[in-house]
SELUM-357250 format. One record per residue (C-alpha): residue number from 1; x, y, z. Coordinates in Angstrom, 1 decimal. Layout:
- NUM,X,Y,Z
...
//
This chain:
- 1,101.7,134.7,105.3
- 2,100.6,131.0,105.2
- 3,97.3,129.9,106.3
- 4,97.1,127.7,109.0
- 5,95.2,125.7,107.3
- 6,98.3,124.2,105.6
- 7,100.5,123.9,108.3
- 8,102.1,120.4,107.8
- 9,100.5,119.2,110.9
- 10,96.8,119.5,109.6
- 11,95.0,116.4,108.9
- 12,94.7,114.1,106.0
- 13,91.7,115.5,105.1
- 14,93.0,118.7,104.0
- 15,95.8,117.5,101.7
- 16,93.5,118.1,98.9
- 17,92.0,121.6,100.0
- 18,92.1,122.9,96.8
- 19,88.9,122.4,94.9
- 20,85.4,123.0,94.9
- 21,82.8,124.9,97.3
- 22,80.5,124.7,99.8
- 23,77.7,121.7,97.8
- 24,75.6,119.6,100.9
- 25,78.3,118.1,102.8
- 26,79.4,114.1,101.2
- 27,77.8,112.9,104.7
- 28,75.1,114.3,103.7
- 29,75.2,112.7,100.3
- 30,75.0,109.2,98.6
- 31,78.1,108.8,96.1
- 32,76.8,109.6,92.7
- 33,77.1,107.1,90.1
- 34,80.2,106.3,88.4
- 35,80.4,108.2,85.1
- 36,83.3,106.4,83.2
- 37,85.2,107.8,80.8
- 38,86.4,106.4,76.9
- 39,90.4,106.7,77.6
- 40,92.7,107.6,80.3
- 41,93.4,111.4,78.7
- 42,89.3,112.0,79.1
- 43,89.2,111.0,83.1
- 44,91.5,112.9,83.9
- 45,90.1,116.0,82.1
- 46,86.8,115.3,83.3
- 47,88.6,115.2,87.1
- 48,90.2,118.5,86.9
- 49,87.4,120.1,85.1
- 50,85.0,118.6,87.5
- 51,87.4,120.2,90.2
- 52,87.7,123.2,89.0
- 53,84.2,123.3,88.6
- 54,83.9,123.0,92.6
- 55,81.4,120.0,91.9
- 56,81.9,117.3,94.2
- 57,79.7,115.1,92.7
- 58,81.1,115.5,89.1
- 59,84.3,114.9,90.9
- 60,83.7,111.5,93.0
- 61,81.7,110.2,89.9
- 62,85.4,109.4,88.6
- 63,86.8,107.0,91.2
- 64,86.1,103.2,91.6
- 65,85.5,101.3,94.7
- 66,88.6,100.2,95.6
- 67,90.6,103.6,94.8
- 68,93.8,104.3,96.6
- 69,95.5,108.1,97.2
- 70,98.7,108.8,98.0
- 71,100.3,111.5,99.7
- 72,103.7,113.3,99.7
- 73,103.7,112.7,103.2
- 74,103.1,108.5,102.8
- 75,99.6,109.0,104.0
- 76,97.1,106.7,102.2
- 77,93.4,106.9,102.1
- 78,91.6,104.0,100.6
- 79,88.3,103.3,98.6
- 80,85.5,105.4,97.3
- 81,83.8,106.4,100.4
- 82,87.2,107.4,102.3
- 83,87.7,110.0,99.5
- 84,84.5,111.6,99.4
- 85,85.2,112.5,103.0
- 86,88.5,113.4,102.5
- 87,87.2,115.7,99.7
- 88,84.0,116.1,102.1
- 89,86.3,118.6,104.2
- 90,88.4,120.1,101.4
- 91,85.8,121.0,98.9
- 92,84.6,124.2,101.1
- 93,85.0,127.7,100.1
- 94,88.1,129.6,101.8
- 95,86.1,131.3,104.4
- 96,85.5,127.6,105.8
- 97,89.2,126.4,105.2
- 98,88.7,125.3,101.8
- 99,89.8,125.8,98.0
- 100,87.0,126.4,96.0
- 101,87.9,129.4,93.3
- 102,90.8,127.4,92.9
- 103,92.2,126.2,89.2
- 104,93.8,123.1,88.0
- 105,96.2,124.1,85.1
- 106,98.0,121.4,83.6
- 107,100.9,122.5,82.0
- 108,102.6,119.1,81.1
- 109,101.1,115.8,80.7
- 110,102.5,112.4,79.5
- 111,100.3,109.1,79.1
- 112,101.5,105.7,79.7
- 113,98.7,102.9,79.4
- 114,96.9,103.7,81.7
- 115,98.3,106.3,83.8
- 116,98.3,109.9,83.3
- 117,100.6,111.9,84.5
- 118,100.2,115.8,84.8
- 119,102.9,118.3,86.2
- 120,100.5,121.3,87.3
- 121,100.2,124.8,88.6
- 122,97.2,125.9,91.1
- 123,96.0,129.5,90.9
- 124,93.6,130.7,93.4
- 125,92.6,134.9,94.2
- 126,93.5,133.9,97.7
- 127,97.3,132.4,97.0
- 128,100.0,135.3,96.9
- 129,101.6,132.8,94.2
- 130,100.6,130.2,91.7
- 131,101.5,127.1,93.3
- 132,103.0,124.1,91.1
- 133,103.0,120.1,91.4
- 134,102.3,116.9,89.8
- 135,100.1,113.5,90.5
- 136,100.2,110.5,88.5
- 137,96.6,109.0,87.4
- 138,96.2,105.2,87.2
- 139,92.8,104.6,85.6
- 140,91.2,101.6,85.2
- 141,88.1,100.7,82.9
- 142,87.7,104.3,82.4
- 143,87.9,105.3,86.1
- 144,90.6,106.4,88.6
- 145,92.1,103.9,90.9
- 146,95.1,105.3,91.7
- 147,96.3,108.9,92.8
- 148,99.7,110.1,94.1
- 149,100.4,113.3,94.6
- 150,103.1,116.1,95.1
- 151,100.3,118.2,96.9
- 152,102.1,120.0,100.4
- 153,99.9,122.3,101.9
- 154,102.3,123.8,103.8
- 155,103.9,125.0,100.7
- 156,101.1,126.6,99.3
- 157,101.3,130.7,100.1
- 158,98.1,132.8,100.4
- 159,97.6,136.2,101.0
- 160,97.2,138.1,104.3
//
């Protein structure tokens, strides 16, 4: 059974439902401070660990200002303040529509400059399946400008 949570018609806002949970809303909260990172392989790892970690501050301490994320779908949501709402909605635990018991797993990754790219598998207690994907990680000056991902909700089976 799918959730309707990732039916293909849900919002923007959910593409990403599959980190963190329930921390004070990002309305409710100031961005935290940038934390850069010393290469491209460490901001990415600090990302998913951050994500996995269901800490949204951790998390949107790794994008710059004039970040862009790309969806599957061609959706784009721009700058630093765009994605902490996007994540504002996803980073809630399941009972509020969210992801947060969720893991990151990289299982491939390849670096090139600046961009890391990571083929990946999500686990969560509430999918019926591991779910797999891939995003590509531009960084710049030790943070993340640039996201595209092969994230589709709709694909994403949970349990009843």
């Amino acid at each position: 059974m799918r959730n309707r949570l990732f039916e293909p018609g849900c919002a923007i806002g959910r593409l990403l439902v599959f980190f963190a949970c329930g921390v004070q809303t990002a309305a409710a909260q100031a961005l935290p401070p940038k934390n850069r990172q010393a290469t491209p392989e460490k901001v990415i790892a600090e990302h998913i660990a951050a994500l996995n970690a269901c800490d949204w501050n951790r998390m949107m301490a790794q994008y710059d200002d004039d970040v862009e994320f790309l969806s599957k779908d061609g959706n784009i949501v721009r700058g630093r303040a765009a994605i902490g709402k996007m994540f504002e909605k996803a980073l809630l635990p399941p009972v509020k529509g969210g992801q947060c018991g969720m893991k990151l797993i990289p299982e491939h990754t390849v670096v090139v400059g600046d961009t890391v790219n990571v083929v990946w598998r999500a686990e969560a207690p509430f999918f019926a399946e591991p779910y797999r994907g891939s995003e590509a990680f531009e960084t710049r000056h030790g943070l993340l400008v640039l996201q595209v991902t092969t994230w589709d909700p709709s694909a994403i089976k949970t349990k009843k």
